[in-house]
C-alpha positions in Angstrom: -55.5 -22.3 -68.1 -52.8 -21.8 -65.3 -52.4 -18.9 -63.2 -50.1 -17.7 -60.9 -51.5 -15.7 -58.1 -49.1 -13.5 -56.6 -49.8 -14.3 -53.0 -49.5 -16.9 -49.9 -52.3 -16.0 -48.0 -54.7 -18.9 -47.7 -57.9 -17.1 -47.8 -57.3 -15.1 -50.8 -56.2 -18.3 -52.7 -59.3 -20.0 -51.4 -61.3 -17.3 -52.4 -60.0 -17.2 -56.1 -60.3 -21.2 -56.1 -64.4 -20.6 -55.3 -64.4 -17.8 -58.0 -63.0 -19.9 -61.0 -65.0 -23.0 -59.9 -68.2 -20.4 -60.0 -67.2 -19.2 -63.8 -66.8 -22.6 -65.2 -62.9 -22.2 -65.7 -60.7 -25.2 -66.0 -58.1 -23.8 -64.1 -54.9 -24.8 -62.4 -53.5 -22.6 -59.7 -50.1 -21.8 -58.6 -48.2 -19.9 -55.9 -45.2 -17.7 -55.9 -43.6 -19.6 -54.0 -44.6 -22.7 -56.3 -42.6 -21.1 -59.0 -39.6 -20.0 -56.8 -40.4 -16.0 -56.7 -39.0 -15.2 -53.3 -38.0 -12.0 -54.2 -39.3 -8.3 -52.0 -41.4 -6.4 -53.9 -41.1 -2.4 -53.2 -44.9 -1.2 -53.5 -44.2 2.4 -53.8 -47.7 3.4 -56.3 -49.9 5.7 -54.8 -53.0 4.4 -55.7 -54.3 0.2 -55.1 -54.1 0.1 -59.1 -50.2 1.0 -59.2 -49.2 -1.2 -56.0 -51.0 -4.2 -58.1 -49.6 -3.3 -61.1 -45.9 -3.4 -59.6 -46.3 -6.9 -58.1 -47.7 -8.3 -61.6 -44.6 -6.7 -63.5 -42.4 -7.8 -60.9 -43.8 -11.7 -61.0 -43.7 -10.9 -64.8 -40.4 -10.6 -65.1 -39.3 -13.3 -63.5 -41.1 -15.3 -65.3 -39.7 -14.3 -68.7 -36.0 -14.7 -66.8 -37.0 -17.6 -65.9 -38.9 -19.4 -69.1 -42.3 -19.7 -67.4 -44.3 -18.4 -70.5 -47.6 -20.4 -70.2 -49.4 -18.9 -67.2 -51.2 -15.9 -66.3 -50.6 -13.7 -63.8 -53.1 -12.4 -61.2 -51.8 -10.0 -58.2 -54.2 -8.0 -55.8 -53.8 -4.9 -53.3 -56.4 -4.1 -51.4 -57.1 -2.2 -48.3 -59.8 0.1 -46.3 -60.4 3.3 -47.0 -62.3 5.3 -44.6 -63.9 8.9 -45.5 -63.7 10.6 -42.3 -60.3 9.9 -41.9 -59.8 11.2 -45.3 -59.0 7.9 -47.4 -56.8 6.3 -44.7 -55.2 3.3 -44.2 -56.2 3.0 -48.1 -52.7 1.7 -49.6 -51.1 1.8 -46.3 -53.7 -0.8 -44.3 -51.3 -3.8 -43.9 -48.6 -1.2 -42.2 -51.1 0.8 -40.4 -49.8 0.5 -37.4 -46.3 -0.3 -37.7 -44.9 -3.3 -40.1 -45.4 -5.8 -37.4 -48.3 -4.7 -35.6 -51.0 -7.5 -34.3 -54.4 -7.6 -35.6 -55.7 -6.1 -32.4 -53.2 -3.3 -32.8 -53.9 -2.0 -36.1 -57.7 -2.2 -35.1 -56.9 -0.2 -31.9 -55.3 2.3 -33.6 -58.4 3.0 -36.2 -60.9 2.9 -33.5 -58.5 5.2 -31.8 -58.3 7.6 -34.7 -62.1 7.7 -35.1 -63.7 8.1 -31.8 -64.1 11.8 -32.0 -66.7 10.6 -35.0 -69.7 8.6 -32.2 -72.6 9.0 -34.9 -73.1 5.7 -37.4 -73.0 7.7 -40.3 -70.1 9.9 -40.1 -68.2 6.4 -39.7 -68.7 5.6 -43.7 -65.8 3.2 -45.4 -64.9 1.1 -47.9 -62.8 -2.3 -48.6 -61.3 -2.0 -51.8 -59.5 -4.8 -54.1 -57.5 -4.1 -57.1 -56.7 -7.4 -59.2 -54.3 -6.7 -62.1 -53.9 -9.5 -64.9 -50.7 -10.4 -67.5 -51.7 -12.7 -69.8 -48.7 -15.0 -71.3 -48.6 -12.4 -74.6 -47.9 -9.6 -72.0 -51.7 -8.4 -72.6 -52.7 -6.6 -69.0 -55.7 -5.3 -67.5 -57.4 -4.6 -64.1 -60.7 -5.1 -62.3 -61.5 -3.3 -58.8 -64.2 -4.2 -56.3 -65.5 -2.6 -53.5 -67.6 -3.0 -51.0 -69.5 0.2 -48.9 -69.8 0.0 -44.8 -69.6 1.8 -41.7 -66.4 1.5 -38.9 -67.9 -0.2 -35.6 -67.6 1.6 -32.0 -66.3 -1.7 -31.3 -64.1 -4.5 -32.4 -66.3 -7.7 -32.5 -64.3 -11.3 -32.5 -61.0 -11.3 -33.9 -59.7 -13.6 -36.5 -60.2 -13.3 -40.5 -59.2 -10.9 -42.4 -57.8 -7.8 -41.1 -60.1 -5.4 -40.2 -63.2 -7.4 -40.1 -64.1 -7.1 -36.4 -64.8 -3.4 -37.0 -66.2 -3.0 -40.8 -70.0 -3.5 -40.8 -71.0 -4.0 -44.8 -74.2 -1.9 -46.1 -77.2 -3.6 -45.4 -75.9 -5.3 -41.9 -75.8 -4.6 -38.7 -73.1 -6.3 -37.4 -69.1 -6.9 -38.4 -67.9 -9.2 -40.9 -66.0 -11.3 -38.1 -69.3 -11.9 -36.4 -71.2 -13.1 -39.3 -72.0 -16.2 -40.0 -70.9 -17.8 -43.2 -74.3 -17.5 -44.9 -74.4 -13.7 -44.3 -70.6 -13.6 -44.8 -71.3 -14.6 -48.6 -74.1 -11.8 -48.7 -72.0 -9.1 -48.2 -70.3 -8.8 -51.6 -66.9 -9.0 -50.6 -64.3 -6.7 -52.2 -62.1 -9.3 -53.7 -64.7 -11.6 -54.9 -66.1 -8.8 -57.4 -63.0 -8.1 -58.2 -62.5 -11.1 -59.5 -65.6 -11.7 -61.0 -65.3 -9.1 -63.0 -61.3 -10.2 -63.6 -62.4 -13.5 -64.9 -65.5 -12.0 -66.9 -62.6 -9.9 -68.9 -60.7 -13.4 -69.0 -63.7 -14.9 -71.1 -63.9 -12.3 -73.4 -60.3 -12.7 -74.3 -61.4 -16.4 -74.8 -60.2 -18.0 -71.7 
């Protein structure tokens, strides 16, 4: 099986290396940027499922102008959604606060935005992942994770993924950034049950 994963962020692609060696999948993995897909990529859906969609179409059809007809395509959006602040960043979390914005930034801005709400549990969130499939025959399908929290008072370390220092899973009492990698692995990560469920719909097609 090949794959192209529609990204060239290191973390996700070690994260979907873990997940296929974890289902039992010969698998070999490819970049965009291994098959020459330098192109921008307008994410205008409205929902994670739409924005994911786009990029696997888009990937798709350069494929086919291209003659790559033997691999799979995986792409993923995923962002955090936060109920008090009525959904928001959701599809809009990597531009939060402004295209280029630091990490420190965009978590400045959130913690900004919520510190009218100073009780734990009006501070309720979610990560969600969205991973959307082509198969060579142009079969396609989706899988979303999520994973429940609560938005710190305050950032812990930064570093990692985005908005770690300030989302505190279910079931812990401190942010992702600040766990160790044991606890890290406990917390069911969005994109990892995304993909296990992703590759779960991969067997039954008889991958």
């Amino acid at each position: 099986m090949k794959i192209i994963y529609g990204t060239g962020n290191r973390g996700k692609l070690d994260a979907m290396r873990k997940i296929i060696k974890n289902h039992g999948f010969d698998a070999e993995l490819y970049t965009i940027k291994d098959i020459g897909f330098d192109k921008e990529i307008i994410e205008n859906g409205k929902t994670f499922e739409e924005n994911s969609e786009i990029k696997a179409k888009a990937i798709k059809e350069f494929c086919n102008q291209n003659k790559i007809i033997d691999k799979i395509i995986i792409t993923d959006d995923a962002g955090l959604c936060v109920d008090a602040l009525n959904g928001a960043p959701g599809i809009y979390t990597a531009r939060y606060a402004g295209k280029n914005a630091t990490q420190e930034e965009k978590l400045n801005k959130l913690l900004e935005n919520m510190k009218l709400y100073t009780n734990m549990e009006d501070r309720t969130c979610k990560f969600v992942c969205v991973l959307t499939a082509i198969l060579p025959d142009g079969k396609k399908f989706s899988a979303r994770g999520e994973c429940e929290g609560k938005i710190a008072l305050k950032m812990g370390k930064l570093g990692g993924i985005t908005y770690g220092p300030v989302f505190i899973p279910k079931g812990f009492d401190k942010p992702l950034s600040d766990m160790t990698e044991e606890e890290y692995a406990k917390s069911h990560n969005h994109r990892d049950l995304a993909m296990s469920k992703l590759f779960s719909k991969l067997k039954e097609e008889g991958y």
